[in-house]
C-alpha positions in Angstrom: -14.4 -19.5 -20.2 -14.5 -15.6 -21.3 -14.0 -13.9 -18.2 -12.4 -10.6 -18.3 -9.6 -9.7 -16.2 -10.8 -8.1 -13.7 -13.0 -11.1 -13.0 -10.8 -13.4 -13.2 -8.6 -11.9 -10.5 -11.9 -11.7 -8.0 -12.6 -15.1 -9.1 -8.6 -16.0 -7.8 -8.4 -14.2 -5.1 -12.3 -15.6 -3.7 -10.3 -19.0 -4.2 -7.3 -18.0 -2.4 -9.6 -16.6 0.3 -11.6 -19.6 0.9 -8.5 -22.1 0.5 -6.6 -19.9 3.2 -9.8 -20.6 5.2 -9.4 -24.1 5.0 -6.1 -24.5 5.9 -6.7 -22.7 9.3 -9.8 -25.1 9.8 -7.5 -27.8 9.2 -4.8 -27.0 11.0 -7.0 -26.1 14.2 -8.4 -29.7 14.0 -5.4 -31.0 13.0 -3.6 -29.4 16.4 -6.8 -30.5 17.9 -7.0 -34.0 16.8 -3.4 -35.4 17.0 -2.8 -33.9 20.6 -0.6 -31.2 19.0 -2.3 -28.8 21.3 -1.2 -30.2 24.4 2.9 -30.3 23.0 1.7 -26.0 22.5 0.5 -25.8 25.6 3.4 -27.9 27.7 5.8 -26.0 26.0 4.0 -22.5 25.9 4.0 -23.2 29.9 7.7 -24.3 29.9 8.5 -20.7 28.5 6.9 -18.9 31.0 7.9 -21.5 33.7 10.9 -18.7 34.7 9.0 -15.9 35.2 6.6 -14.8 38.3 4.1 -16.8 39.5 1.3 -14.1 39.3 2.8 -13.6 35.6 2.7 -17.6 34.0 -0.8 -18.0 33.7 -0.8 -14.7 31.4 2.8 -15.7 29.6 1.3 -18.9 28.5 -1.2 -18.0 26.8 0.4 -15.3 25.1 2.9 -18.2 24.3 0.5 -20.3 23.3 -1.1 -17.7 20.6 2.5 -17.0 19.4 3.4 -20.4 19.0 0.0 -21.7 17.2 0.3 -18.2 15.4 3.7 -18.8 14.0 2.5 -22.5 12.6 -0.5 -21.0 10.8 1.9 -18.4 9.2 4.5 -21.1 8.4 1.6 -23.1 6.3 -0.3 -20.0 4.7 2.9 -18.5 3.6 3.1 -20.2 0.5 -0.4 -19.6 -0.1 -0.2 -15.5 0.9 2.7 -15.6 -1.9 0.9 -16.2 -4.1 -2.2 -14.3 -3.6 -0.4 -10.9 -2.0 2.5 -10.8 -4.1 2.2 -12.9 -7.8 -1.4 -12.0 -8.4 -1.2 -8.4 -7.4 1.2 -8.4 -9.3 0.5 -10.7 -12.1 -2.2 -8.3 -12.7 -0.7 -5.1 -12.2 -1.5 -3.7 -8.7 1.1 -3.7 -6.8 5.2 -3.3 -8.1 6.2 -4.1 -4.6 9.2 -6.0 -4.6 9.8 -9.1 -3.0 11.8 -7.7 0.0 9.4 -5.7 0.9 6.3 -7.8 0.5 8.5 -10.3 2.6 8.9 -6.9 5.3 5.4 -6.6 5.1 4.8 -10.2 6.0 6.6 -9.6 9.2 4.9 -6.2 10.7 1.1 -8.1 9.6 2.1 -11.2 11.5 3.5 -8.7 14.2 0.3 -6.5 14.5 -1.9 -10.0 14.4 0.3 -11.1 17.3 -0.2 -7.9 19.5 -3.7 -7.6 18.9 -4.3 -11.9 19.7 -2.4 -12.3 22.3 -3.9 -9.5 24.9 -6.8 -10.4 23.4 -6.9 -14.2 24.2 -5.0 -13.6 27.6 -8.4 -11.3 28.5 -10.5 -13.5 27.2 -8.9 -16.6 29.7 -8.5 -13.8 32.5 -12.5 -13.3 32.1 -13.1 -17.1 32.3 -11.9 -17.0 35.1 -13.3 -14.3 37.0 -16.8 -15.2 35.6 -16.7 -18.5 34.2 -20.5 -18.2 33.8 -21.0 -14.7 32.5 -17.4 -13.8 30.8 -19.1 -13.8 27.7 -20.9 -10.6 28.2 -17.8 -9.0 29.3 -15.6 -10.1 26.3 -18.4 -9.1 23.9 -18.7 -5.7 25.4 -14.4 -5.2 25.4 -14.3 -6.7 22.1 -17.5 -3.7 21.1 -15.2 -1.7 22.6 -11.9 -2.3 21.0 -13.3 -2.9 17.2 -14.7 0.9 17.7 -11.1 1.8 18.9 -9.3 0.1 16.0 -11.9 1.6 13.7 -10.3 5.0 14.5 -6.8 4.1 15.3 -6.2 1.9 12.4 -5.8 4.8 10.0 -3.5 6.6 11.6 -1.5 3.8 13.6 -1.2 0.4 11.5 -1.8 2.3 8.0 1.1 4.0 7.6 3.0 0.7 8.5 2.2 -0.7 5.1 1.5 2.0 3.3 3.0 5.5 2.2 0.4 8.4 2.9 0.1 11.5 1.8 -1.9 14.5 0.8 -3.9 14.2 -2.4 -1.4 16.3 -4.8 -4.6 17.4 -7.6 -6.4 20.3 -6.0 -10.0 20.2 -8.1 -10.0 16.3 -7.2 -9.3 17.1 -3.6 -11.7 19.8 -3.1 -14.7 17.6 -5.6 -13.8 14.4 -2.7 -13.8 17.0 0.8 -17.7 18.3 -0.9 -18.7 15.1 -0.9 -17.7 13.8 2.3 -19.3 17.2 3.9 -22.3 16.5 1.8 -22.6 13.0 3.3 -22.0 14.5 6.7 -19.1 12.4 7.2 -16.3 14.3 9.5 -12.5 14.3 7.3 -9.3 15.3 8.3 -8.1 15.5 4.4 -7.8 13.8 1.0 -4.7 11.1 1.1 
């Protein structure tokens, strides 16, 4: 095969993407099949067994999501290893050590946690107040919060895994603020 480089790395990471894909299939009918769900959910509901009774309901679940959250990460680890850390920088992206690709592991899984567990708690919570219609409310505060995230995400979760700062060559700077004001597209600044 004469693939060039940076086709071969698409080509790798499309692989890695689709594999990673798998294994959550797998592992949700895996969980699904062998009763592994119902050991999540007994013990989810033994962890939130001490608090409130108002507050279980809401504490399993989040339980739950953490628990089914942390064996997903536990099996794609090896595989995110591989394709966030060796490739990147098997081909020269990234020169981020191992420390803190490993540091960067833990805020993603830590971000995915905040954002799944409200989000699956509101989902059940809509269930059920509505059991017929709670899809229409989940779509409409999912609408919601993808157009919040949209506008957050830059300036909350970016910085998180990323350093940011102001584009240091002027002419480049002023050639990409023309062109977003050409496009009508509001910028705060070149980063």
């Amino acid at each position: 095969m004469n693939e060039d480089r940076a086709s071969r790395y698409q080509r790798l990471k499309r692989q890695a993407g689709i594999i990673g894909l798998l294994w959550a299939a797998l592992l949700l009918a895996g969980v699904l099949a062998t009763g592994a769900s119902l050991w999540l959910r007994n013990t989810a509901e033994a962890a939130a067994g001490d608090l409130p009774h108002a507050w279980q309901p809401g504490a399993g679940i989040l339980a739950y999501v953490a628990l089914l959250s942390m064996l997903n990460e536990l099996g794609s680890l090896p595989l995110a290893f591989y394709s966030g850390y060796i490739l990147e920088r098997r081909y020269d992206l990234s020169n981020e050590t191992l420390g803190a690709w490993l540091r960067d592991q833990a805020k993603s899984f830590g971000v995915g946690l905040l954002l799944a567990g409200p989000a699956a708690t509101l989902v059940y919570w809509l269930i059920r107040l509505s059991p017929e219609r709670w899809w229409l409310a989940a779509g409409f505060a999912f609408a919601v919060l993808i157009v919040g995230l949209t506008n957050l995400a830059p300036v909350l979760l970016l910085p998180l895994f990323y350093t940011v700062k102001p584009l240091a060559r002027d002419g480049l700077r002023q050639r990409l603020m023309a062109l977003a004001e050409r496009a009508g597209a509001q910028v705060l600044g070149a980063y």
